[in-house]
Each structure stands twice: as structure tokens, then as C-alpha cells.
C-alpha positions as CSV (number, residue, x, y, z in Angstrom):
1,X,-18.5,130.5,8.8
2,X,-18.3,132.4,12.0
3,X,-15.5,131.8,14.6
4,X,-17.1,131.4,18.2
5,X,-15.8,131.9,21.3
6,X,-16.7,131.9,24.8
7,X,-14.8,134.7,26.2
8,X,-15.3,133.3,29.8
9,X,-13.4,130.5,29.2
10,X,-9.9,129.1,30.5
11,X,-7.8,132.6,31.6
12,X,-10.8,134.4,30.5
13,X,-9.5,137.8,30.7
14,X,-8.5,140.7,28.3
15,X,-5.8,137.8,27.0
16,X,-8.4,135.9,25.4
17,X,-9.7,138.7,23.9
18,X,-6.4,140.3,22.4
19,X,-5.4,136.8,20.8
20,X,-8.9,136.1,19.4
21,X,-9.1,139.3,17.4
22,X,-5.4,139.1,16.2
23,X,-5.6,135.5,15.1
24,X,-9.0,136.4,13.0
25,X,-7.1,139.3,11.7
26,X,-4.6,137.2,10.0
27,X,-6.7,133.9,8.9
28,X,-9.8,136.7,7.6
29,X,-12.3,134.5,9.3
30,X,-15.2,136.5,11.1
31,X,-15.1,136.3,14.7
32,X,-17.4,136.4,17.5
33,X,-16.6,136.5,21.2
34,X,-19.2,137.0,24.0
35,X,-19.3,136.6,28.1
36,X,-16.1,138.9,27.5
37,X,-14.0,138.7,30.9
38,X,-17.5,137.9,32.5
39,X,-15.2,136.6,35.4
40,X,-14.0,140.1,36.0
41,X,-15.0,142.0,38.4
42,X,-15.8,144.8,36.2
43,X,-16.9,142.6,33.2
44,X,-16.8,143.8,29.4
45,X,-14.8,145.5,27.5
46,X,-12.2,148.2,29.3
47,X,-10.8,151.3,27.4
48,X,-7.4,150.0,27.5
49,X,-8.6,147.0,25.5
50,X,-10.4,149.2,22.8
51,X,-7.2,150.5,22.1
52,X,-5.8,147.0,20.6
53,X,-9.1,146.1,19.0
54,X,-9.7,148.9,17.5
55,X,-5.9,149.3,15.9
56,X,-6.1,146.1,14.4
57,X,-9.7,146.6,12.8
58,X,-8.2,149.6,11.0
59,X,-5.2,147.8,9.7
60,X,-7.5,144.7,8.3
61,X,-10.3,147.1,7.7
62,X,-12.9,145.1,9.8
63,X,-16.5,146.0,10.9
64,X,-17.0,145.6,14.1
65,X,-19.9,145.6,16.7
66,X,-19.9,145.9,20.0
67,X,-17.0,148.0,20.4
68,X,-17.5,150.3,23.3
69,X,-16.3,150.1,27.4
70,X,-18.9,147.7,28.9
71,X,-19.8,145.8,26.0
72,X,-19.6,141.8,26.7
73,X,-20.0,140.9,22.9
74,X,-18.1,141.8,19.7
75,X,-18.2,141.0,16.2
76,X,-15.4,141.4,14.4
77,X,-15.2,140.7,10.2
78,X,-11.9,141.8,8.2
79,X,-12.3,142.6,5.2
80,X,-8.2,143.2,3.9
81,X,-6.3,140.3,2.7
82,X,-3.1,142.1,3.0
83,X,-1.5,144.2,5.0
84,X,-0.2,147.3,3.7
85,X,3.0,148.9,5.0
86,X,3.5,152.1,6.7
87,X,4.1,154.0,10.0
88,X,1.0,154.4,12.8
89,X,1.0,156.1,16.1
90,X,-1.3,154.8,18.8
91,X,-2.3,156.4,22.0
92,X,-3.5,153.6,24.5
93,X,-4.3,156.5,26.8
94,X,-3.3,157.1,30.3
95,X,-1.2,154.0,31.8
96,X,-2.7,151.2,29.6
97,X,-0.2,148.4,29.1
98,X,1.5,149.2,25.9
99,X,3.3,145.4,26.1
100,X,-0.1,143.9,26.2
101,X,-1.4,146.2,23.2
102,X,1.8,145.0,21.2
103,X,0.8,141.1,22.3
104,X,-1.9,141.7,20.4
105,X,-0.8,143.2,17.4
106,X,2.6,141.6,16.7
107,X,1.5,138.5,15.3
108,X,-0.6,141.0,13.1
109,X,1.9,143.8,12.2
110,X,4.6,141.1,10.8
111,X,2.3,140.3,7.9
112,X,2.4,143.1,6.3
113,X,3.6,143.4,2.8
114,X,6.3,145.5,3.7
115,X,8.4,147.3,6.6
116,X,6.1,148.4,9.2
117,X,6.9,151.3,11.7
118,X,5.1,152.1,15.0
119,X,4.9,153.9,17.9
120,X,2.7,153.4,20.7
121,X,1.8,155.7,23.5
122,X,0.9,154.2,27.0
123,X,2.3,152.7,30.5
124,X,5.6,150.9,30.1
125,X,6.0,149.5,33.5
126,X,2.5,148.6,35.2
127,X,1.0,146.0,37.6
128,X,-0.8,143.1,35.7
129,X,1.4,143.4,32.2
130,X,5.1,142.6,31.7
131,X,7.4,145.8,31.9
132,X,8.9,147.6,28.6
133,X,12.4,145.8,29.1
134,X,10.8,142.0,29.6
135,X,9.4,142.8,26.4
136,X,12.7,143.8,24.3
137,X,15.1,141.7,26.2
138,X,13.3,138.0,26.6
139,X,10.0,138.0,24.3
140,X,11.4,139.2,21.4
141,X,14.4,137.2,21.7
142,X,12.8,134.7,22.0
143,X,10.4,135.5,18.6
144,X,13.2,136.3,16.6
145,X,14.2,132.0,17.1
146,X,10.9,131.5,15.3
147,X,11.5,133.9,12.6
148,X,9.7,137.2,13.9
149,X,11.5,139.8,12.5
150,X,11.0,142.7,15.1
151,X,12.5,145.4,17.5
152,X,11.5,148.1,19.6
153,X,13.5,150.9,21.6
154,X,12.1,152.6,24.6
155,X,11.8,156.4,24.4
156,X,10.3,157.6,27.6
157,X,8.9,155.5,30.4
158,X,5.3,155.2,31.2
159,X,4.7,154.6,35.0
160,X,0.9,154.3,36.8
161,X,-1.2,156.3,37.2
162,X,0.0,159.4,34.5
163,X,1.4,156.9,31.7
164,X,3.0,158.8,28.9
165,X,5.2,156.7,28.0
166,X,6.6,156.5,24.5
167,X,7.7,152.7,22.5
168,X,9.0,152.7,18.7
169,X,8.7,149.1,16.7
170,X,9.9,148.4,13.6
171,X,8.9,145.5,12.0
172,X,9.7,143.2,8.9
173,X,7.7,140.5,7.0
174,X,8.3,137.1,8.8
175,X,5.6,134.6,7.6
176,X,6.4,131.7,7.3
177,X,7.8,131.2,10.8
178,X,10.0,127.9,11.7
179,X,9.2,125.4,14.2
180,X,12.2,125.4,17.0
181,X,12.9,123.1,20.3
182,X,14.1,124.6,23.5
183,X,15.4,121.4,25.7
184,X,17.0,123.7,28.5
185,X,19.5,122.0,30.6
186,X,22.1,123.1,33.0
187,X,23.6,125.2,31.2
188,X,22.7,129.1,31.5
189,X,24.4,132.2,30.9
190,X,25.5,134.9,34.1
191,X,22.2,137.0,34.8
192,X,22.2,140.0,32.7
193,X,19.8,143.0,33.7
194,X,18.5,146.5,33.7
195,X,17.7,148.4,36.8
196,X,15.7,151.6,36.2
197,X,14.3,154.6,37.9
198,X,12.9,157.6,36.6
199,X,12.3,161.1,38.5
200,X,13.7,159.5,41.5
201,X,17.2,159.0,43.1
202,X,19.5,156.8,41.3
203,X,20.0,155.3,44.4
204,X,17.3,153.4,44.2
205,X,17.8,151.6,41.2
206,X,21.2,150.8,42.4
207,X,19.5,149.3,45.6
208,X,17.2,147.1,43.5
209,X,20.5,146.0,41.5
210,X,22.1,145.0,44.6
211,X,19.2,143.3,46.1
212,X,19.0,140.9,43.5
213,X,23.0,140.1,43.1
214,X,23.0,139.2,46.4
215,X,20.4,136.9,46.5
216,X,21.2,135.5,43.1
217,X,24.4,134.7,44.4
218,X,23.4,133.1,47.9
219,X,21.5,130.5,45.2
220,X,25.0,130.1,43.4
221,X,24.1,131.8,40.2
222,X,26.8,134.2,38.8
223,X,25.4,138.0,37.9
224,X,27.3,139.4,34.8
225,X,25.8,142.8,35.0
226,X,23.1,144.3,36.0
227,X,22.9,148.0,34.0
228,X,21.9,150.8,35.7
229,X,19.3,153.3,33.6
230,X,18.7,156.8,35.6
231,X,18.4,159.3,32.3
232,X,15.2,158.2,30.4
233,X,13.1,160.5,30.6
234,X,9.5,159.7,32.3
235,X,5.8,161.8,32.9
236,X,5.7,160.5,36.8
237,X,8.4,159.0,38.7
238,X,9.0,155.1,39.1
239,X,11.3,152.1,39.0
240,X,11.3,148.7,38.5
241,X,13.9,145.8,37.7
242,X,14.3,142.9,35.0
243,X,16.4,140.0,34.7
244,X,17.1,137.7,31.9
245,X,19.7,134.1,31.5
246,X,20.2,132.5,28.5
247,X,19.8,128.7,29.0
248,X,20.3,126.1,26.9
249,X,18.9,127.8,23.4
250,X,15.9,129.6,25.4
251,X,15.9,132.6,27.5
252,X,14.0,132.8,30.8
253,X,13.4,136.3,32.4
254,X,12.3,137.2,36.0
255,X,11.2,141.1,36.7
256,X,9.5,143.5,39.6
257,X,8.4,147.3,39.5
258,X,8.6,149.5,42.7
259,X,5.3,150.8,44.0
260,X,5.1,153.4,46.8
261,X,6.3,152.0,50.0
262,X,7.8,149.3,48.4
263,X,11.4,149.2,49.3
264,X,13.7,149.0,46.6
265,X,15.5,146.1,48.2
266,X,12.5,144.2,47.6
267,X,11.6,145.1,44.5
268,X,15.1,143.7,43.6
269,X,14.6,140.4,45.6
270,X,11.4,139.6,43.6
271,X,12.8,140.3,40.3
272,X,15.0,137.7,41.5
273,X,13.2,134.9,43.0
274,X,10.9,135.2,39.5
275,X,13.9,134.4,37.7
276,X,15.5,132.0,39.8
277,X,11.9,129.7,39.8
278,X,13.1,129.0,35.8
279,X,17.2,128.6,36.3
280,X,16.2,126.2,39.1
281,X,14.1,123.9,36.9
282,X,16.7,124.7,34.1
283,X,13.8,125.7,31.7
284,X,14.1,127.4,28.2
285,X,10.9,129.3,28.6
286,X,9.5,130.9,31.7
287,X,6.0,130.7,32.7
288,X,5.3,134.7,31.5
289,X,6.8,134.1,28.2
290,X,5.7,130.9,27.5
291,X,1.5,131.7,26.7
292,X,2.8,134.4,24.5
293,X,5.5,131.8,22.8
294,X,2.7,129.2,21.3
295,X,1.0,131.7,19.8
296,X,3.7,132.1,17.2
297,X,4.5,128.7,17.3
298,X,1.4,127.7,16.2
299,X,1.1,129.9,13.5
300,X,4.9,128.3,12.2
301,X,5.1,125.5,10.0
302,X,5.9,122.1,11.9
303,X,6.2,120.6,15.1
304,X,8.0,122.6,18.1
305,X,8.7,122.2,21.4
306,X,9.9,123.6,25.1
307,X,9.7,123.6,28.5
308,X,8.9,125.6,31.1
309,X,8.0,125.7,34.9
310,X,4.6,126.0,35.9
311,X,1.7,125.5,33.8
312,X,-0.1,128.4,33.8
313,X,-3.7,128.8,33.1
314,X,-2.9,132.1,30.3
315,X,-0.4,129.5,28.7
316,X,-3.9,126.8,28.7
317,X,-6.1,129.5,27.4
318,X,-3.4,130.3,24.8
319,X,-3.1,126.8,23.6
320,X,-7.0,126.2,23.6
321,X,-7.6,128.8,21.6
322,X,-5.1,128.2,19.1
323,X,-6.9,124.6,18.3
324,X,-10.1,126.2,18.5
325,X,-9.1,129.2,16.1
326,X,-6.7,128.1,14.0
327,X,-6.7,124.3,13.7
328,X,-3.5,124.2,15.5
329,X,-2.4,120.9,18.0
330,X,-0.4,120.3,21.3
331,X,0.4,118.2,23.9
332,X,1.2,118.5,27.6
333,X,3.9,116.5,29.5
334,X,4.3,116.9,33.4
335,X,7.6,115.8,33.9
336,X,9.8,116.0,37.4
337,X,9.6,119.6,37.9
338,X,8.7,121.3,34.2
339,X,6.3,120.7,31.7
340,X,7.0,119.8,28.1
341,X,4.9,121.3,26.1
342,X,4.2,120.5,22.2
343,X,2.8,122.4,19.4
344,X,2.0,121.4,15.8
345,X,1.7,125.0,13.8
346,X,-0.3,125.2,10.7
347,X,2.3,127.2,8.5
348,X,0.6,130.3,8.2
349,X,1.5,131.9,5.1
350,X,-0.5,135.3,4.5
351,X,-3.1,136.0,1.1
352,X,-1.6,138.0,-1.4
């Protein structure tokens, strides 16, 4: 039986897309999505989202059709049980997102048989996707709770428009995963961060650091250290900013990238006030974390649970689609200022 989906639905962006493939990667079921981001202005598949389909068709050795820029309807059939180990290099060309490529493919690459080595060509820090360091510092923190066994290391930054930059992941068998609760509270760590630029004046990561200390501190929040990264390498030049707490057993994360005529002083104020929207409602999970979260935990085994700030409609989508993919079930509860939200995993163990 095929797997259906309406690619216009909920979020009904590139997300749906990404998470569709890779969760009929892992159960082996044949997909079909259509209407693909027909809300889009430029509906259809884009080249930056061929790059992630067509990685994980080679890995599960699936035939596909309807895989070409512009297309609005793919079928996608694996044909591999299990995933052999190994080492892949992908090239998602120019200044596509390389953290949305590996949102994609995560929940895919830890089922392999064995250790798994990657790296992934692409932008590192561009508009629309969360930046390299969001990515290492909060998401897959925040995995490794669950039982993802992952980690990456950033070898030259990728900035829009020339891309180029350069991620390594390693990765380690983790099915099953473990249910988990985040409760939150008000207890969270100093802010830790990274401030970064790259064929620029250090100055203006320094700037950016200091932007966001001060404000951070006029909202009575206490900023361990915020690191200062001037010497990776980069194509183009660029900066950017991101902020992480621990609170309670969760980690929440706030971030901002400089663009030209963008003053570095606000660059560091937003990377701020993103964070400070989650230490405020004392939430485990912020909203940019949390779509990404109940993807794993609906693949673990058991009931899990957190909270987070807004209810966003990618963290909808997400949960949607899980039910409708993978049999998976949740529940939503608005409470003062958070939502709890409830997932019951299926326990996803892969074929041998």
C-alpha cells in the first residue's frame, strides 16, 4: 500500500517534503507526495531539495519519479532493508541549506548497520534554515537525550550567495530511541554562545557579542560566555550569532546572521530576543527546535513530552505527518504562556 500525501498541506513547504521521504526511507513503505509546496511562489521541486531526495534514494536504493526542479509530484519506493555503512560526500551546490539537507537525512543515516561518515558541501549560515552552530550546539543536544548518536564539526563556512561551505558527521547506530520529558522551569544555565565572522573584521563579531550581553543582561539573565570565532575559513565573507541556555533538562537556542547593511549590533540583539522569547516562558524546547524534536520522538518507543513557546505551524505539520506516516500519536495543551505537547512513538526498530 502506497503512502499519500498532500504536499500542500499544514507548513507545506520543502519541510514536508524532506520528512516524508526520510520517514518512508526508514519504515520501506512507497511514498507519494503531490501539490509539492504548491503554496510557494515558485511551486515544485527546487535544486536545493533534489539534493536530500536524491541522497537518500541512493542510500535505500529507491526508484523514484518525478525527480527534477519543477516537478509537483514524486514517487518514491525503497527497495534496501538496511542500511549499509560507509563514508559519502554530498554537494548541495551553491548556498543550499546544508542543516536542512541533514534534517532530512539524520533520522535516516542513524540506521545504518554500522558507523556512518559524511560530509556535506553547501551554505552553513543562510536565511530561511538554522545556521551550522544551532545545529551542533542545541539540535543535537537535544537528539543525543533521545538516544541519537551523532556529531558534526564545521570545516569552512558557507555564506549566501557563493556557499562552499564544508560539514563532517559522524554517526552511530541509535534505533531504538527512548522516550524523554522536558518540564522546563526556572531554572536555566548562563547563556553560552558563538559569535562568528569570516573574511571580515573581527570587530564585528565582537560587536554582535556585545549587543546581545547587553541586552541579555537588561532582562536579568547572566551571559557565561559568548566565544569569539574569526579564523574558519569561508568562500565569501559573513557573520552571524547563536545563543544557547540549558533549562531544566532541555536546551533552548536563539540565533541571527548579518546580511549587508545590517549592523552587527542588531544582528546581536535578535539572536537575543529569539532566545530570550524561550528563557521567559522557561521552556525546554524552543519553537525552531521543537518541529525537528517530534520527529525522533515519534520514531522512539513510548510516551514523551515537552514544552515550548509558540506553536508553530512546521511543529503542526511535523506532528500531522508523523500520525499520518508512521501511525504515531500526540496531543496539544495551551497552557499560560507554553504549550505542552505529547507524543506517543512507535519504537522504530530497523529490518535486518
Amino acid at each position: 500500500m502506497m503512502i499519500e500525501i498532500d504536499g500542500s498541506f499544514g507548513e507545506g513547504g520543502g519541510q514536508l517534503l524532506r520528512y516524508s521521504v526520510a520517514l518512508a526511507a526508514l519504515t520501506g513503505e512507497p511514498l507519494r507526495i503531490y501539490n509539492i509546496r504548491a503554496k510557494r511562489d515558485n511551486p515544485g521541486l527546487r535544486p536545493q531539495h533534489l539534493a536530500a531526495v536524491k541522497f537518500i534514494a541512493d542510500l535505500v536504493r529507491a526508484e523514484v519519479e518525478g525527480l527534477r526542479v519543477g516537478s509537483t509530484e514524486i514517487i518514491f519506493k525503497p527497495t534496501l532493508k538496511q542500511l549499509p555503512s560507509g563514508t559519502y560526500s554530498v554537494d548541495i551546490g551553491t548556498a543550499g541549506s546544508v542543516t536542512l539537507f541533514l534534517q532530512a537525512t539524520l533520522p535516516v543515516l542513524i540506521a545504518a548497520s554500522g558507523s556512518l561518515s559524511m560530509q556535506v558541501k553547501g551554505g552553513t549560515s543562510v536565511r530561511w534554515s538554522p545556521p551550522y552552530h544551532y545545529f551542533e550546539n542545541i539540535l543535537l543536544r537535544l537528539f543525543s537525550k533521545i538516544g541519537v548518536k551523532a556529531s558534526s564539526r564545521l570545516i569552512r563556512h558557507g555564506f549566501y550567495p557563493e556557499g562552499g561551505g564544508i560539514v563532517a558527521v559522524k554517526t552511530e547506530p541509535s534505533y531504538p530511541l527512548k522516550s524523554i520529558k522536558l518540564t522546563g522551569g526556572p531554572r536555566a544555565t548562563p547563556v553560552e554562545g558563538i559569535s562568528y565572522s569570516a573574511n571580515l573584521p573581527c570587530n564585528i563579531a565582537k560587536r554582535q557579542a556585545v549587543s546581545a550581553t547587553q541586552l541579555l543582561s537588561q532582562r536579568g539573565y547572566q551571559v557565561s560566555q559568548i566565544r569569539l570565532d574569526c579564523e574558519t575559513p569561508a568562500i565569501g565573507k559573513g557573520t552571524g550569532i547563536v545563543l544557547w541556555s540549558f533549562v531544566g533538562d532541555g536546551i533552548v537556542g536563539g540565533d541571527s546572521i548579518g546580511e549587508k547593511g545590517k549592523p552587527a549590533e542588531v544582528v546581536g540583539r535578535e539572536a537575543a530576543e529569539n532566545i530570550l522569547k524561550s528563557l521567559e516562558a522557561q521552556v525546554p524546547v524552543d519553537p525552531h527546535a521543537a518541529d525537528n524534536l517530534v520527529i525522533y520522538l515519534s520514531l522512539a518507543e513510548g510516551e514523551s513530552m515537552f514544552y515550548t513557546s509558540q506553536l508553530t505551524l512546521h511543529l503542526e505539520t511535523a506532528l500531522e505527518l508523523c500520525k499520518n506516516i508512521l501511525g504515531a500519536h500526540y496531543k496539544i495543551d495551551e497552557e499560560e504562556n507554553k504549550f505542552k505537547i505529547t507524543v506517543r512513538g512507535i519504537g522504530f526498530t530497523p529490518k535486518r
